[in-house]
N, C-alpha and C positions, 0 to 999 in steps of 0.2 A: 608682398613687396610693394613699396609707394613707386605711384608711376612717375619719374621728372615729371614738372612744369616746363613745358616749352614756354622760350619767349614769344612775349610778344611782337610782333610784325609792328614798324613801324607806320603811323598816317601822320600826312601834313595836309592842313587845311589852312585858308586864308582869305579875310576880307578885308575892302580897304575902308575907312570909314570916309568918307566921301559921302554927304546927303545922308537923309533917311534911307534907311531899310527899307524893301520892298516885301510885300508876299514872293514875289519868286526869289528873294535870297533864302525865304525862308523853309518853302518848296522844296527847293530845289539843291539846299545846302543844310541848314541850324538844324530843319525837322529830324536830319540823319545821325546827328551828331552825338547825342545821348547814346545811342544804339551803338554806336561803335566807338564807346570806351568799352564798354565787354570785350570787343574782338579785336584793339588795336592799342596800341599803342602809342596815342594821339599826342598830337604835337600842334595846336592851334592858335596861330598868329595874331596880331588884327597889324595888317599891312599900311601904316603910317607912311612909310618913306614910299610906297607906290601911291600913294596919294599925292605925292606932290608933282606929279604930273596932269593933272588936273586943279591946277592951283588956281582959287576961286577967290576973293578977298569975303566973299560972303559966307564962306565955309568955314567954320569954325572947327580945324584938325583936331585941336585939345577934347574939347568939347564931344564932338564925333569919335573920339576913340575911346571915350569912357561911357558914353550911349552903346557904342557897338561891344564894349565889354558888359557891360549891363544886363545887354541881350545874350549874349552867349552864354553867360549865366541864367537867364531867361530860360533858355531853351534846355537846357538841363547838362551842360559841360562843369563839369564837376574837378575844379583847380588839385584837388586830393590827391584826383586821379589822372589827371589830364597834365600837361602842359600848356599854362595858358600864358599869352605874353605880348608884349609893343614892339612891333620889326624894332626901332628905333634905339630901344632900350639895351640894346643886342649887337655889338657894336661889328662883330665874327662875319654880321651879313654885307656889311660893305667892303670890308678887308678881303673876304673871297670874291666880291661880285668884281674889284677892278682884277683878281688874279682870273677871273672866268672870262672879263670881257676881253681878254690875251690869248683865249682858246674860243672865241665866236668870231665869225667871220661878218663881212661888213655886208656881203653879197645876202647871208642867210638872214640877218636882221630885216634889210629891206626887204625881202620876200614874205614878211610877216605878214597876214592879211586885216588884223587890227590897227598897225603902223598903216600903213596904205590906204584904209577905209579913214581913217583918223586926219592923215595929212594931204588930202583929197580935201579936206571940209575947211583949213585952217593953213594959212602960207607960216605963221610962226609957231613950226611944231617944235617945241624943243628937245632935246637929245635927251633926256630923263625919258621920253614915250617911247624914242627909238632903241632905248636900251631896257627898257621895262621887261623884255624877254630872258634878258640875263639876271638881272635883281630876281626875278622867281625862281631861275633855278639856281642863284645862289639860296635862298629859301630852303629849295630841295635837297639841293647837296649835301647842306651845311650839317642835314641831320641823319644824312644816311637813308633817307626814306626810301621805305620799302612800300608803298601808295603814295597816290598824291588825290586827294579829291578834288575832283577840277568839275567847270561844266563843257558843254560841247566846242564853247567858244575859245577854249585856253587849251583844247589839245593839239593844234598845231606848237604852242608854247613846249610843250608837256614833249610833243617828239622833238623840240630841239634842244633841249634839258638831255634828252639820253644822247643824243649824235655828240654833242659836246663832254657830256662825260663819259662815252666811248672812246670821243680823242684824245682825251687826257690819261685818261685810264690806258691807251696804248701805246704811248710814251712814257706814261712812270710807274706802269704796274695797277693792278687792282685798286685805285683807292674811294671812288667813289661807288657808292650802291645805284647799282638802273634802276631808276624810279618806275612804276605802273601807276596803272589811271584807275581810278572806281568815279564810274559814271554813271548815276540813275538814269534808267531812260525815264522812267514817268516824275516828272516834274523836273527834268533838267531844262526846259524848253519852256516857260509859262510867257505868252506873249502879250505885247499890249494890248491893254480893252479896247483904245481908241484906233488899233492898226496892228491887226492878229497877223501881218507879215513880219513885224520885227518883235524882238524882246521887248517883257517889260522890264523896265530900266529906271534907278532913281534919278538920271541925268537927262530923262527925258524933261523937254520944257514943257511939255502937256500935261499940267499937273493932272487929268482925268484919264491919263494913260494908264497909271499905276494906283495900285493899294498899296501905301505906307501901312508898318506894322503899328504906330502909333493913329492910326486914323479911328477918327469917331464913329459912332453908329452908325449918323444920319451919311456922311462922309461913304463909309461902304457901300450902303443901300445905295446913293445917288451914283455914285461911280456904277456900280453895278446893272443899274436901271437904264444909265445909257452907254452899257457896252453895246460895241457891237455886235452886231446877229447879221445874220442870211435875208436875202431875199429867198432862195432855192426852200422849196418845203418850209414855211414860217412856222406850219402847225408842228414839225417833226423836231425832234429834239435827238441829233444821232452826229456820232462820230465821223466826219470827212472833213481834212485837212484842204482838198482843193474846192470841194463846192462849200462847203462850210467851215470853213477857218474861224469864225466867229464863234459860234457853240462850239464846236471841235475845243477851242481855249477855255473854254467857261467851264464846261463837262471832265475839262480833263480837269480843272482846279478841285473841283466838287468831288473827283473820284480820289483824290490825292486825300482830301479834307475828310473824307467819309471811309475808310480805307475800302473802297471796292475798286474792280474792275471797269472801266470803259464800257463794256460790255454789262454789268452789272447797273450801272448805270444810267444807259438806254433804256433797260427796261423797268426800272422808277418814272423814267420822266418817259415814259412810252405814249399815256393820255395827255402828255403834259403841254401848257404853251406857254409860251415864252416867258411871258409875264410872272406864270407862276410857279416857271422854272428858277428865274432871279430873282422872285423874291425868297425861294427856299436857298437857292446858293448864297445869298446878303445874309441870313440869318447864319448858316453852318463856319460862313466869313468872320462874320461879327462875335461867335460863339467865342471860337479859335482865338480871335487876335485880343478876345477881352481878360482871357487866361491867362493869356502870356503878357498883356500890358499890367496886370498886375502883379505879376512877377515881375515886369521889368523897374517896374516904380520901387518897388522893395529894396530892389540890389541899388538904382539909382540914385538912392538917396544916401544911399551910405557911400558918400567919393572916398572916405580913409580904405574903406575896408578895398577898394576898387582898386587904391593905389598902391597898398597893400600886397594885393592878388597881380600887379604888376612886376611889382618890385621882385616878389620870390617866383614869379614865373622866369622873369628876365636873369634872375642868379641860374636857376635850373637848366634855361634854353642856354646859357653861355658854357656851364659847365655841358651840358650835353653835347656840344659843338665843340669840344676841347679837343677831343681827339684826332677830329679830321684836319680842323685847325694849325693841329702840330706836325702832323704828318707830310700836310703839303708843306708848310714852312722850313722842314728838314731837307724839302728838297729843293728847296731855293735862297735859303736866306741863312746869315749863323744865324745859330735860337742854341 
């Protein structure tokens, strides 16, 4: 007797095109992404309309959302199988986002720790940042996700996505799925080279904080030549976050890059200093990102086939979204 095929478990993932790509989007998010079309049921965005809270005259959106499709293709997401698509294109995520921003409260918004960190630095924050919370989980909702792959920084997001579709869900019945989190720990956290207390970040203005995934040879090497390191033990090459934050981020990329252990790790670069620790972690850098830049240039240069891979994502993700769509509109609107 043939066994059923259980379905698959729904994932939603998402980035904004906003600047270059970093190593740690690619860490800490892209490298996973292949691996789990086998075990899900993916659903992969590139979040245009959360980009425009970050609205830059120097940022070219267009442009940036066919680069960061390029790359997703790059990394090995596979349209066939996958759900790939433009928030933008998708019209189901703004139509539920102002029925969600009806069941969020104004008190939970402001307690947002990105909102707060954000409008601390800037008197004209505009209300697209302070609702940025609810546009994700309309994201979420919209597809029934049964995952959400987030990093550490978006699960305060991620629990107010369930408290709001708990409320709704206990006034009209079952109709949203509780989303869960899949959170790598090892490379969810890859920090800047120039300051191992914060992320690295493409909206950093330190352009030697980060590795773009498009940076050159020489580009790695020097970036990586003058990250930061320790004073504590110069000749040691070993995992601590509080006395050595500096290697601690360097060791942990290398370990991500090499598939070993932390631990495995240490004991490679156990004779090792410094020097000739960065230049093998520049080398294992430059290996990785020269693979994938030529893969990215391949898909890039084809923009039909890109627009293409848009257009029947965007049909797929709408019809996907049909059903919750109609559901809630049955309970408020004629339809």
């Amino acid at each position: 007797m043939k066994k059923k095929n259980k379905s698959k478990k729904k994932m939603f993932s998402a980035i904004q095109p906003t600047g270059f790509l970093t190593l740690a989007n690619y860490l800490g998010v892209l490298k996973h992404w292949k691996s789990m079309q086998k075990k899900y049921k993916c659903i992969f965005c590139i979040a245009d309309l959360h980009s425009l809270t970050n609205l830059n005259k120097n940022i070219d959106i267009k442009e940036n959302t066919l680069d960061t499709l390029a790359f997703y293709l790059a990394c090995g997401v596979n349209p066939d199988k996958s759900i790939v698509f433009i928030q933008s294109h998708v019209n189901e995520h703004c139509k539920i986002n102002w029925i969600l921003n009806c069941f969020s409260y104004f008190g939970e918004l402001s307690r947002m720790t990105q909102f707060k960190n954000k409008s601390k630095k800037n008197v004209n924050i505009n209300i697209g940042l302070f609702n940025y919370p609810v546009l994700m989980m309309s994201d979420i909702l919209l597809y029934n996700s049964n995952f959400v792959f987030i990093g550490n920084d978006q699960k305060q997001h991620l629990e107010l996505t369930r408290v709001v579709a708990n409320r709704f869900n206990n006034l009209y019945g079952n109709i949203f799925t509780i989303p869960n989190s899949i959170i790598f720990k090892q490379g969810s956290k890859i920090m800047s080279l120039q300051d191992p207390s914060k992320k690295m970040s493409k909206s950093d203005k330190n352009n030697k904080s980060s590795i773009f995934l498009l940076d050159s040879k020489s580009e790695i090497y020097k970036k990586i030549k003058f990250a930061s390191t320790d004073s504590d033990n110069p000749s040691k090459i070993l995992y601590n976050l509080k006395k050595k934050p500096g290697i601690s981020n360097l060791l942990n990329i290398f370990s991500i890059l090499s598939n070993n252990t932390i631990l495995e790790s240490e004991k490679i670069f156990n004779n090792c200093n410094y020097y000739k620790f960065k230049k093998i972690l520049s080398n294992i850098i430059y290996k990785k990102l020269y693979s994938l830049q030529k893969k990215y240039f391949y898909f890039r240069k084809k923009k039909e086939y890109l627009l293409e891979i848009s257009k029947i994502g965007a049909e797929r993700a709408s019809i996907e979204s049909e059903s919750i769509i109609r559901t809630i509109e049955k309970k408020f609107f004629f339809v």
